[in-house]
PDB file of N, H, CA, C and O in Angstrom:
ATOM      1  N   UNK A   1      89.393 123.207 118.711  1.00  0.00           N
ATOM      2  CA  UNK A   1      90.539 122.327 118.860  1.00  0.00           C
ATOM      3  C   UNK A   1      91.540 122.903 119.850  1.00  0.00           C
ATOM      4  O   UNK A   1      91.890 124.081 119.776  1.00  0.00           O
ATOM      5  N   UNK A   2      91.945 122.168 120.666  1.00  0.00           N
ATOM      6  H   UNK A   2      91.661 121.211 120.726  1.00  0.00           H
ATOM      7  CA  UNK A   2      93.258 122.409 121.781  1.00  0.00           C
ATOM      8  C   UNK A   2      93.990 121.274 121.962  1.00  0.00           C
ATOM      9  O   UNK A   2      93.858 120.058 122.097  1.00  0.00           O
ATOM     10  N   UNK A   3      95.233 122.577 121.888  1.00  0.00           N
ATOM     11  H   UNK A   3      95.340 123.565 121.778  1.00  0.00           H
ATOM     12  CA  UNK A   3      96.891 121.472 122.361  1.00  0.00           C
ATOM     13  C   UNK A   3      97.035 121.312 123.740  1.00  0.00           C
ATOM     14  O   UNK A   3      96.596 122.155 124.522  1.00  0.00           O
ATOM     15  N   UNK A   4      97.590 120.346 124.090  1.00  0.00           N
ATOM     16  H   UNK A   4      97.947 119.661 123.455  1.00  0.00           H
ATOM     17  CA  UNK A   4      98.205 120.136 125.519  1.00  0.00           C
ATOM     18  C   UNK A   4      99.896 120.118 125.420  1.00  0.00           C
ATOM     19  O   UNK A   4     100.730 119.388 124.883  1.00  0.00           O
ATOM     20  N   UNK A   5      99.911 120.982 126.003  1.00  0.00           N
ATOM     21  H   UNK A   5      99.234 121.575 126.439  1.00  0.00           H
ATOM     22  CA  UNK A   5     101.486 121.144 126.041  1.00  0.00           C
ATOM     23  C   UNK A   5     102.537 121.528 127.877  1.00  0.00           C
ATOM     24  O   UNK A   5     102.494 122.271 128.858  1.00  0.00           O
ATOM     25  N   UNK A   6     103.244 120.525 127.357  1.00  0.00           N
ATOM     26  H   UNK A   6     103.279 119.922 126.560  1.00  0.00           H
ATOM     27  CA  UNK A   6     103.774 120.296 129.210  1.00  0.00           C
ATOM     28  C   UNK A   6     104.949 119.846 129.048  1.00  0.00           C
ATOM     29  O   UNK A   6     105.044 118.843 128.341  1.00  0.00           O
ATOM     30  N   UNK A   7     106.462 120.552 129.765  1.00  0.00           N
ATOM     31  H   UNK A   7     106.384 121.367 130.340  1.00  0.00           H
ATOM     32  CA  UNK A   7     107.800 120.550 129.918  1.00  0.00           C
ATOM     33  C   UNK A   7     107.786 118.676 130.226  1.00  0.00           C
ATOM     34  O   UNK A   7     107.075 118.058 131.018  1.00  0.00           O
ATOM     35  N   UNK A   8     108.470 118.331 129.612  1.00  0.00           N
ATOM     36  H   UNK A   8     109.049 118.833 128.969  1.00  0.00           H
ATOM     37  CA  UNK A   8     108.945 116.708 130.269  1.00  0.00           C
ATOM     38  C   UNK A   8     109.327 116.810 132.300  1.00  0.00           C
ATOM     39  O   UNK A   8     109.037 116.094 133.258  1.00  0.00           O
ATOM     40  N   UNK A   9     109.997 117.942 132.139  1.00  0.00           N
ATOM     41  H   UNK A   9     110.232 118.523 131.361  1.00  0.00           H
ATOM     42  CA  UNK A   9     110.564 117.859 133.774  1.00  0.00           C
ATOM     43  C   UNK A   9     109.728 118.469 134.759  1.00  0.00           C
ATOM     44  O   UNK A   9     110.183 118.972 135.786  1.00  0.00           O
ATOM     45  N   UNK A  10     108.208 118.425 134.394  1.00  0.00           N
ATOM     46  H   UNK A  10     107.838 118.017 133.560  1.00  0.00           H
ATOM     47  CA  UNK A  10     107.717 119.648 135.380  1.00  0.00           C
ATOM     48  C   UNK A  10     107.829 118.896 136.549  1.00  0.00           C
ATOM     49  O   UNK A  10     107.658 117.678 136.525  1.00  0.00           O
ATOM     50  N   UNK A  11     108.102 119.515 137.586  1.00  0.00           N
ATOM     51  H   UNK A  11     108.241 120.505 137.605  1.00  0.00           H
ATOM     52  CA  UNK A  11     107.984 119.003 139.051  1.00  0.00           C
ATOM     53  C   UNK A  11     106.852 119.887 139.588  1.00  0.00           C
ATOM     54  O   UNK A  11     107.319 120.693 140.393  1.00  0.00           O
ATOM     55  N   UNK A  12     105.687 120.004 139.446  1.00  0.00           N
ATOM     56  H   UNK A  12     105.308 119.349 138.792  1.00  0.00           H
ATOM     57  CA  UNK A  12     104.877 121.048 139.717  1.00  0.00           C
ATOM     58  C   UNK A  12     103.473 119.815 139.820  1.00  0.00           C
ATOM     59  O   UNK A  12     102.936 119.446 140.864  1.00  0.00           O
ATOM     60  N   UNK A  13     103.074 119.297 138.192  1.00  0.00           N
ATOM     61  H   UNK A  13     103.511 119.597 137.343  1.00  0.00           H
ATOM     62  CA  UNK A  13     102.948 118.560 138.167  1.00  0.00           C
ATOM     63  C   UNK A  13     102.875 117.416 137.083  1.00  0.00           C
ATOM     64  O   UNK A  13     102.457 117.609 135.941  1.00  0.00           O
ATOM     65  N   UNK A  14     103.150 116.674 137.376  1.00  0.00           N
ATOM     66  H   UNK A  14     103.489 116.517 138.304  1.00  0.00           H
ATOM     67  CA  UNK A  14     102.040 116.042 138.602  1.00  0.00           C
ATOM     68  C   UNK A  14     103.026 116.060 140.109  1.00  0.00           C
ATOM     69  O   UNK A  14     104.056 115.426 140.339  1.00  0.00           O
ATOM     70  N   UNK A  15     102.397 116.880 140.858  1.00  0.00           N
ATOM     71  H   UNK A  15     101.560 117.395 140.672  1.00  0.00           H
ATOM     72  CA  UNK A  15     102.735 116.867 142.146  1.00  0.00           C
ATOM     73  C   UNK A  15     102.670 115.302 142.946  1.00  0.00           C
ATOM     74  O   UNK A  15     101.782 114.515 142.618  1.00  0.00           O
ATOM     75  N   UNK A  16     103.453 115.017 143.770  1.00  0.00           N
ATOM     76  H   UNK A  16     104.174 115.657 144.036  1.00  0.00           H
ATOM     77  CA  UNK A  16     103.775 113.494 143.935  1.00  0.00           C
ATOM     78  C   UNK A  16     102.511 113.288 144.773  1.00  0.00           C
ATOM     79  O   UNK A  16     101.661 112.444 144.488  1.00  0.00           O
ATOM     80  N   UNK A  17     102.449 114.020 145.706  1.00  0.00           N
ATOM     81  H   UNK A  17     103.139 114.705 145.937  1.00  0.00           H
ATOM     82  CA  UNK A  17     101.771 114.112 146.659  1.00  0.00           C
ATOM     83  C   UNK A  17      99.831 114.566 146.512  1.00  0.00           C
ATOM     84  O   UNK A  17      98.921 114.561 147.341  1.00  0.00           O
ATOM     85  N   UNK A  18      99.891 114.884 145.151  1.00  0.00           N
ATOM     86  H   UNK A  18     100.630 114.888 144.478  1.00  0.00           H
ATOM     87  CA  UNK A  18      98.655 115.113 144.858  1.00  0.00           C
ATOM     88  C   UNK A  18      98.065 114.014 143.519  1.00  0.00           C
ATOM     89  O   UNK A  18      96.997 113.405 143.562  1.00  0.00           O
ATOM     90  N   UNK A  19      98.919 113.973 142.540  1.00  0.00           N
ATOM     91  H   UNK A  19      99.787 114.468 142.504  1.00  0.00           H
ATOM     92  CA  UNK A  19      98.760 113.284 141.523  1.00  0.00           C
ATOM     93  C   UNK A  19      99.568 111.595 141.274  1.00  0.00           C
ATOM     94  O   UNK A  19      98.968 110.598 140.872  1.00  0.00           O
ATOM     95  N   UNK A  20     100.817 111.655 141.585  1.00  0.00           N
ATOM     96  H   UNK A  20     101.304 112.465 141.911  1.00  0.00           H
ATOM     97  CA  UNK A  20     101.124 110.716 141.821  1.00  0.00           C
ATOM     98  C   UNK A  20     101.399 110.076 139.561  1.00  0.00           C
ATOM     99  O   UNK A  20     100.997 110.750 138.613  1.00  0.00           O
ATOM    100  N   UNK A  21     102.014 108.948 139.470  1.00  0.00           N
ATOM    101  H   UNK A  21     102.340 108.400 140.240  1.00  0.00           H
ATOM    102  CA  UNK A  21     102.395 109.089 138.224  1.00  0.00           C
ATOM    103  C   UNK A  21     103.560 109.871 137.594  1.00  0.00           C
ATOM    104  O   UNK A  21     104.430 110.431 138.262  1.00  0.00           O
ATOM    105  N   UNK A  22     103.488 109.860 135.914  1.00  0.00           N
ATOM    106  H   UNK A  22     102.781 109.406 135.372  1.00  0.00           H
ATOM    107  CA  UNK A  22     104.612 110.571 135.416  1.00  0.00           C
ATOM    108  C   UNK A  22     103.491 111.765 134.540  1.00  0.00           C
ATOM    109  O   UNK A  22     102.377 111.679 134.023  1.00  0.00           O
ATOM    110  N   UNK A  23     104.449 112.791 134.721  1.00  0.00           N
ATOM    111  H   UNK A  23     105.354 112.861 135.141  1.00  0.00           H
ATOM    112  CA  UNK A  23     104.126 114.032 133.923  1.00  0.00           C
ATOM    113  C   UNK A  23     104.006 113.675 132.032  1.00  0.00           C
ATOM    114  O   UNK A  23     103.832 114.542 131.176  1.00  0.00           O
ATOM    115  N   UNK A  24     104.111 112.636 131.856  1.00  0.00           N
ATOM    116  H   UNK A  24     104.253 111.932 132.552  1.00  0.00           H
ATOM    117  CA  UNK A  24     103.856 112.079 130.389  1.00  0.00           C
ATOM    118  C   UNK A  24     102.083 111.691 130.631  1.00  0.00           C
ATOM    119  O   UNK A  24     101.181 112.163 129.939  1.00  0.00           O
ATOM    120  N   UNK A  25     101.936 110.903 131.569  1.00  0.00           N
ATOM    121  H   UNK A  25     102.669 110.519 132.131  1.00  0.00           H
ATOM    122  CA  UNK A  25     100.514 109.922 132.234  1.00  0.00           C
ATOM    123  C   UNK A  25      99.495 110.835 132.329  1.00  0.00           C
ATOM    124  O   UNK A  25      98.499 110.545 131.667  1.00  0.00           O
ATOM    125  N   UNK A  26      99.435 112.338 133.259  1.00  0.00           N
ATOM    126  H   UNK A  26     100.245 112.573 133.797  1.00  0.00           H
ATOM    127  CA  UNK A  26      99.289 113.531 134.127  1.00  0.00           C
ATOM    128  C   UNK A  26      98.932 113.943 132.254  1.00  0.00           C
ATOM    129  O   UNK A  26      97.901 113.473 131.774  1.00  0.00           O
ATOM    130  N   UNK A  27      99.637 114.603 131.575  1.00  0.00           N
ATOM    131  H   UNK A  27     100.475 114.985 131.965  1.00  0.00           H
ATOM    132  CA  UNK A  27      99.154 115.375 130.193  1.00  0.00           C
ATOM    133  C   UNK A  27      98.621 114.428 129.584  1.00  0.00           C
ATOM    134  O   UNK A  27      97.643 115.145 129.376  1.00  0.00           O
ATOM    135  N   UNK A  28      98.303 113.359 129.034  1.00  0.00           N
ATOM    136  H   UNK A  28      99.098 112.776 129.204  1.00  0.00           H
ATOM    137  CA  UNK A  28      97.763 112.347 128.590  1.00  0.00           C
ATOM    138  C   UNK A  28      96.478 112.494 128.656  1.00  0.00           C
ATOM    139  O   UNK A  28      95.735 112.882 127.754  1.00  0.00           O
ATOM    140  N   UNK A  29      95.964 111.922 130.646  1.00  0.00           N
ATOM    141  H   UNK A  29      96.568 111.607 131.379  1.00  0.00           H
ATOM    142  CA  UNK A  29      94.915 112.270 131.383  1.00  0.00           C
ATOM    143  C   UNK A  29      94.251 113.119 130.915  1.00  0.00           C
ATOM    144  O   UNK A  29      93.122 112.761 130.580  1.00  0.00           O
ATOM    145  N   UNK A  30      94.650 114.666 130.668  1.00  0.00           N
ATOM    146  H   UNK A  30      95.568 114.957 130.939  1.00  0.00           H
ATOM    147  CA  UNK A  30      94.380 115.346 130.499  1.00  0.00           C
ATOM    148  C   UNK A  30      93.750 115.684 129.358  1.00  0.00           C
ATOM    149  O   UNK A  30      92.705 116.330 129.281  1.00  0.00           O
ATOM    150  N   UNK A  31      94.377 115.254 128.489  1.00  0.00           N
ATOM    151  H   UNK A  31      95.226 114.730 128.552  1.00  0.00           H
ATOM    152  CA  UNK A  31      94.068 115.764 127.310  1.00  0.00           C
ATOM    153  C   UNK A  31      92.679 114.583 126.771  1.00  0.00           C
ATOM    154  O   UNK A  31      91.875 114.990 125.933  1.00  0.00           O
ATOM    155  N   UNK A  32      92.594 113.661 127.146  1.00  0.00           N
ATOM    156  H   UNK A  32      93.247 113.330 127.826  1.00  0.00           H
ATOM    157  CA  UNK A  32      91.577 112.834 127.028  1.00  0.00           C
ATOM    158  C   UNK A  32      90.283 113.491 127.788  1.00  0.00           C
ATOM    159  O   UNK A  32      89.135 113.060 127.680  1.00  0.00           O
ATOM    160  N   UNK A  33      90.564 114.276 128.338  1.00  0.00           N
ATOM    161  H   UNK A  33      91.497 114.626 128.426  1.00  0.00           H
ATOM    162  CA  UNK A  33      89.164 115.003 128.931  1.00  0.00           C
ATOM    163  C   UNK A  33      88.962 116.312 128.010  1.00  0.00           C
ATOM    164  O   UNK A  33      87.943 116.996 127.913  1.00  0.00           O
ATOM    165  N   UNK A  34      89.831 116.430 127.553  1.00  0.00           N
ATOM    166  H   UNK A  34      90.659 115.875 127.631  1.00  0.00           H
ATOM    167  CA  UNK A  34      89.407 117.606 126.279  1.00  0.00           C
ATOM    168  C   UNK A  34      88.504 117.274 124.696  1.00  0.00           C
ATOM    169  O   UNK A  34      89.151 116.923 123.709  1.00  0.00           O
ATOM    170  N   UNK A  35      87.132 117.420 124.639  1.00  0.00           N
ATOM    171  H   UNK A  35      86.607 117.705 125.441  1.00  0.00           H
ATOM    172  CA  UNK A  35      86.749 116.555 123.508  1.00  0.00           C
ATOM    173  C   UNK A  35      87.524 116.677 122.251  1.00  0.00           C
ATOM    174  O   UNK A  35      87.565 115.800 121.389  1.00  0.00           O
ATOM    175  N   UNK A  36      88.151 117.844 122.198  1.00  0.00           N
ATOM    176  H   UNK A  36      88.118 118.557 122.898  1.00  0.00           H
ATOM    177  CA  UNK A  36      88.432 118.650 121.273  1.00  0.00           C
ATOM    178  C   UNK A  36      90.439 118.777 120.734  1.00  0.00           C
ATOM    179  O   UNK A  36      91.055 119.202 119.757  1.00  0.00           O
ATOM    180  N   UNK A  37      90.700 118.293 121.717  1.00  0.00           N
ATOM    181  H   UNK A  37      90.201 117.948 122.511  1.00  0.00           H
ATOM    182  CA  UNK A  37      92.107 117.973 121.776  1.00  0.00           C
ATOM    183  C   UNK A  37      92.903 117.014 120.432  1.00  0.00           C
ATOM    184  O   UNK A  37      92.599 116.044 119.738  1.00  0.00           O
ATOM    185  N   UNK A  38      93.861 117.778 120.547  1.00  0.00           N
ATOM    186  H   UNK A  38      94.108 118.567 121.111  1.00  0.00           H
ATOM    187  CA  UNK A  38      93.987 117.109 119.086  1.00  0.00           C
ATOM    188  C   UNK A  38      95.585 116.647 119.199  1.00  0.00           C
ATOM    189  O   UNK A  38      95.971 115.704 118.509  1.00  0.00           O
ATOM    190  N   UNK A  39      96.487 117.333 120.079  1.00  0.00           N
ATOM    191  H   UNK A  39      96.173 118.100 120.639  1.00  0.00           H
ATOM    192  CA  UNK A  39      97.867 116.682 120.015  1.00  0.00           C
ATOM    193  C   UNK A  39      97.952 116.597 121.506  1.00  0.00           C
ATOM    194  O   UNK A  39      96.967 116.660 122.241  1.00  0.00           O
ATOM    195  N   UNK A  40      99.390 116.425 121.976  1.00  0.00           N
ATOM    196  H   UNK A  40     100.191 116.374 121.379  1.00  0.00           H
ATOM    197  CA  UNK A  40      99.776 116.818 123.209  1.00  0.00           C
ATOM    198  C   UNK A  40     101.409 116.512 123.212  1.00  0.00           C
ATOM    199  O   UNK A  40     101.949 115.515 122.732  1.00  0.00           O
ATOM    200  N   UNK A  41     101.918 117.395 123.739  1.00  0.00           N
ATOM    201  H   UNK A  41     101.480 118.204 124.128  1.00  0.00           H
ATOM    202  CA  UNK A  41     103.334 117.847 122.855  1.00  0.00           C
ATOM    203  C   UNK A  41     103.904 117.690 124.493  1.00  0.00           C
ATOM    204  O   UNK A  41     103.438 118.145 125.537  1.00  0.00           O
ATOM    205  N   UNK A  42     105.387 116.654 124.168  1.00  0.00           N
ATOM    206  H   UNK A  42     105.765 116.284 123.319  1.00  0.00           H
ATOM    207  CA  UNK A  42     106.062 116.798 125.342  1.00  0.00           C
ATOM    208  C   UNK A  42     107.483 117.943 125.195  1.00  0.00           C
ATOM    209  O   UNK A  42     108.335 117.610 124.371  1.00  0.00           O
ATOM    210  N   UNK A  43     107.685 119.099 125.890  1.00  0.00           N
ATOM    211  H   UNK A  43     106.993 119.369 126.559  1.00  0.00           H
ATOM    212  CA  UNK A  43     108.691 119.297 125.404  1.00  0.00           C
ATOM    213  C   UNK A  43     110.310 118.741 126.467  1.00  0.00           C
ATOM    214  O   UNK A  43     110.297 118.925 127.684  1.00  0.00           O
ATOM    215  N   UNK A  44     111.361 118.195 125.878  1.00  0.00           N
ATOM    216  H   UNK A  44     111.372 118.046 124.889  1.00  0.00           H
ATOM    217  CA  UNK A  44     112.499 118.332 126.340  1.00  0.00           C
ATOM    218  C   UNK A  44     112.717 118.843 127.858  1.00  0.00           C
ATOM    219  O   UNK A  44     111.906 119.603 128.388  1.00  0.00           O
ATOM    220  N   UNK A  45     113.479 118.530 128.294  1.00  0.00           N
ATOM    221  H   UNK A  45     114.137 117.912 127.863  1.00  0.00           H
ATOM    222  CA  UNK A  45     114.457 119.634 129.270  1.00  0.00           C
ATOM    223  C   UNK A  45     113.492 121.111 129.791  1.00  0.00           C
ATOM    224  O   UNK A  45     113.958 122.226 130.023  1.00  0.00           O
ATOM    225  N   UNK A  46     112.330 120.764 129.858  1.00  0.00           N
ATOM    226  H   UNK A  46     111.952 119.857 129.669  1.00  0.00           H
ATOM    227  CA  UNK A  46     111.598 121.635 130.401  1.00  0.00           C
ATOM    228  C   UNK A  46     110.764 121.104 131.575  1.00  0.00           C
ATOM    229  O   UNK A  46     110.392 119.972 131.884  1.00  0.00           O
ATOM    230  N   UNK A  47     110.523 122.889 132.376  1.00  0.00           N
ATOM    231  H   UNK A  47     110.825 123.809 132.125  1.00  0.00           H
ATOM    232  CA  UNK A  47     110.145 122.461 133.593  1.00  0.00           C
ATOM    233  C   UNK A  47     108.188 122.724 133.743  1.00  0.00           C
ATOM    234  O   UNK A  47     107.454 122.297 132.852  1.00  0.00           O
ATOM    235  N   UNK A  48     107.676 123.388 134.858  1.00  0.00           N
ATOM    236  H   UNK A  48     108.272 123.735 135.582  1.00  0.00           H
ATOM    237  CA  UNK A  48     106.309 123.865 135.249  1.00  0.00           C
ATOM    238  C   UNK A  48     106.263 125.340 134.055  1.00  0.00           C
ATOM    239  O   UNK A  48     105.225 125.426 133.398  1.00  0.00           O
ATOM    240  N   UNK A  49     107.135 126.210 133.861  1.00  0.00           N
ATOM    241  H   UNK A  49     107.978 126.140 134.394  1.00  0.00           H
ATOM    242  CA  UNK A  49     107.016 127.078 132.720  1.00  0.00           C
ATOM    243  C   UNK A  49     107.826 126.906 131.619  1.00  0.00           C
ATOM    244  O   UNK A  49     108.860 127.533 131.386  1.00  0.00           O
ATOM    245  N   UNK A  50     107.207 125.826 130.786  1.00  0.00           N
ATOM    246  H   UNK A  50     106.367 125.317 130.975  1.00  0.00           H
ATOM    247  CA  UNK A  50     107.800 125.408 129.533  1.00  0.00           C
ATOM    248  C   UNK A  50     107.949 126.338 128.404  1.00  0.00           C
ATOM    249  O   UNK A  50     108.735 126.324 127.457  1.00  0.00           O
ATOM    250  N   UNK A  51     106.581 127.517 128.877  1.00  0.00           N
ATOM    251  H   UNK A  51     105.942 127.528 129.647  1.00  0.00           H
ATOM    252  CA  UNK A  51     106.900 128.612 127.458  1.00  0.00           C
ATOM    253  C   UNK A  51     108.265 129.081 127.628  1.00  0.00           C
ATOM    254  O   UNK A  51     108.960 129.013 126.614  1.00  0.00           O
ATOM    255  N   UNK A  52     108.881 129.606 128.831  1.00  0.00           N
ATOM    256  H   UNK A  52     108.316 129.661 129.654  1.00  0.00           H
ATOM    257  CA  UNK A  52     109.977 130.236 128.971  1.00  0.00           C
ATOM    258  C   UNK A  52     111.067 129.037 128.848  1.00  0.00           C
ATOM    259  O   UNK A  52     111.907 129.152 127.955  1.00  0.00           O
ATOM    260  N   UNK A  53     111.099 128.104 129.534  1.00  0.00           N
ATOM    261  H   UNK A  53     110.417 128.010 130.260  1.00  0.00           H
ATOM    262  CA  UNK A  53     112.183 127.166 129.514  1.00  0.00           C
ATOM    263  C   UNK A  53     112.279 126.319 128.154  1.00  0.00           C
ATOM    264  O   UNK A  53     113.354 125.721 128.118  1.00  0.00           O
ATOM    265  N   UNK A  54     111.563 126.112 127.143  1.00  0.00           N
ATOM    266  H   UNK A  54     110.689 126.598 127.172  1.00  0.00           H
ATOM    267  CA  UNK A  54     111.704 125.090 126.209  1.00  0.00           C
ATOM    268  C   UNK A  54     111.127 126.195 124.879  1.00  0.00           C
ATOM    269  O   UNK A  54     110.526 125.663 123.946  1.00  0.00           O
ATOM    270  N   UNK A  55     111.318 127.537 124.862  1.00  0.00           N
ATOM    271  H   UNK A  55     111.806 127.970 125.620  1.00  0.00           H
ATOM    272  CA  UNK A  55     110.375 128.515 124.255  1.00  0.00           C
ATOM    273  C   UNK A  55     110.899 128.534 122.881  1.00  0.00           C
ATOM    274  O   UNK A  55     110.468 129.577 122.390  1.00  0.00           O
ATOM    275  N   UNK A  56     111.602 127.917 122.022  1.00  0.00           N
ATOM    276  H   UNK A  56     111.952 127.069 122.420  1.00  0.00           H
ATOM    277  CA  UNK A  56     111.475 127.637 120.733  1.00  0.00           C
ATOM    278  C   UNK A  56     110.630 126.579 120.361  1.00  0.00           C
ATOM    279  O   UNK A  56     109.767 126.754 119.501  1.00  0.00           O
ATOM    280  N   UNK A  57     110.835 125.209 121.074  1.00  0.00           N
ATOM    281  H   UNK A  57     111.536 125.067 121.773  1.00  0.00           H
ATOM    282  CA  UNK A  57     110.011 124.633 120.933  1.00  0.00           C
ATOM    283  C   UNK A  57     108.414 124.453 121.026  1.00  0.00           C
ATOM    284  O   UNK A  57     107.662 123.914 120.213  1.00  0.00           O
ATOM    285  N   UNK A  58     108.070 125.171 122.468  1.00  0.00           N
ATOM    286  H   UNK A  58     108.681 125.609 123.128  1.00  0.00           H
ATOM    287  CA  UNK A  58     106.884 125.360 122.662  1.00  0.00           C
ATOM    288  C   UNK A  58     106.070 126.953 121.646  1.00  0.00           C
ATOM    289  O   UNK A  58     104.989 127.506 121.848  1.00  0.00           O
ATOM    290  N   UNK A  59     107.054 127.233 120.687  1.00  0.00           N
ATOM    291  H   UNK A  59     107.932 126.784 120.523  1.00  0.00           H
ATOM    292  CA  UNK A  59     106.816 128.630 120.176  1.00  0.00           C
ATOM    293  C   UNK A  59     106.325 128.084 118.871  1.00  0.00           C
ATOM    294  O   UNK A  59     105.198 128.333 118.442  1.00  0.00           O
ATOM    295  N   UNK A  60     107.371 127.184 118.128  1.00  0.00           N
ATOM    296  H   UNK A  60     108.287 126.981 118.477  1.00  0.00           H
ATOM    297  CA  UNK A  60     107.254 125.992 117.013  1.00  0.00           C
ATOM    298  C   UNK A  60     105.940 125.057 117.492  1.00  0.00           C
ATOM    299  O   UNK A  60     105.510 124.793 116.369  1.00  0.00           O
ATOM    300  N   UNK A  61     105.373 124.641 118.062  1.00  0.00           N
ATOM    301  H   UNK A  61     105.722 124.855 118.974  1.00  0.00           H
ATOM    302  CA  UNK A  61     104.362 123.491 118.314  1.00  0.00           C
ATOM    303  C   UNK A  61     103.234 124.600 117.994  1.00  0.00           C
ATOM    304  O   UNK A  61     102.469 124.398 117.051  1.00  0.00           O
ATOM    305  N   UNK A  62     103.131 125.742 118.756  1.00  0.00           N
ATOM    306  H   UNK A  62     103.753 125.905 119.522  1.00  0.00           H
ATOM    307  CA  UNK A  62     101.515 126.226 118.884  1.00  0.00           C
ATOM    308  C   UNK A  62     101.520 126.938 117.545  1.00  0.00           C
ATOM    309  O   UNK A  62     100.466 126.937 116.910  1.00  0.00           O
ATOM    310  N   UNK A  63     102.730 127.629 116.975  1.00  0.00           N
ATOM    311  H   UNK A  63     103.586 127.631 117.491  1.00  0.00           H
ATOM    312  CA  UNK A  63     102.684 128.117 115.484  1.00  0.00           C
ATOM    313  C   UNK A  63     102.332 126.857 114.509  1.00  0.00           C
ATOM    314  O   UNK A  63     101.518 127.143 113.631  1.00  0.00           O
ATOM    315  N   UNK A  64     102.807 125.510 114.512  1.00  0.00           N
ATOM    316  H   UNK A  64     103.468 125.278 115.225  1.00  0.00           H
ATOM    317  CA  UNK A  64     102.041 124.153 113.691  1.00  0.00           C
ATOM    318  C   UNK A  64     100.856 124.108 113.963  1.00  0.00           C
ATOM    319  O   UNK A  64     100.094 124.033 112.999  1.00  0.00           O
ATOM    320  N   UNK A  65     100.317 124.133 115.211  1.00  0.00           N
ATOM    321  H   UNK A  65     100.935 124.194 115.995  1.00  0.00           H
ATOM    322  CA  UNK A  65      98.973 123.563 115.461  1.00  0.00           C
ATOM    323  C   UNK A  65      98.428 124.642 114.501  1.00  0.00           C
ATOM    324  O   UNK A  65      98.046 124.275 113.390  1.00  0.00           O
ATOM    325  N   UNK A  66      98.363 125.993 114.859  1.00  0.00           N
ATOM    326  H   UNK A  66      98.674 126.290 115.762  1.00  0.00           H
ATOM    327  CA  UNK A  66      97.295 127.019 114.543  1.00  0.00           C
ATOM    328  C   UNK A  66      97.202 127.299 113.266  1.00  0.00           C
ATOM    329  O   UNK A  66      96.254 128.019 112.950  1.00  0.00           O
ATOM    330  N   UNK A  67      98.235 126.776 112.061  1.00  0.00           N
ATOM    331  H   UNK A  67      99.005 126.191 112.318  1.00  0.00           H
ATOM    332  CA  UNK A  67      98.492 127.220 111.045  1.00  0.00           C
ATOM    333  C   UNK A  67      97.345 125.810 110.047  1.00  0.00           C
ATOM    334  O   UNK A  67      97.267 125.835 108.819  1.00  0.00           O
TER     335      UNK A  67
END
């Protein structure tokens, strides 16, 4: 089982110019190609390094999943 986890604000991506869409659409995508995927967590006010920028939250999500 795997989480997908991605800052609401990344400007990284989805890169405009490569991906195109919203960074909600972009982790979505994503996680639908994971057979095994089981959430996908947007966090807040976060950017391309959400562990550091949103890091209670993203600290709280992977401690729920794994428990």
């Amino acid at each position: 089982p795997c989480i997908v986890i991605f800052g609401s604000n990344d400007n990284l991506i989805p890169n405009r110019y490569l991906h195109g869409g919203t960074t909600l659409k972009i982790a979505q995508q994503g996680a639908s190609r994971l057979p095994n995927c089981k959430k996908v967590v947007m966090i807040p006010n976060a950017g391309h390094f959400v562990q550091w920028e949103g890091s209670d939250l993203f600290n709280q999500s992977v401690l729920e999943f794994v428990k």
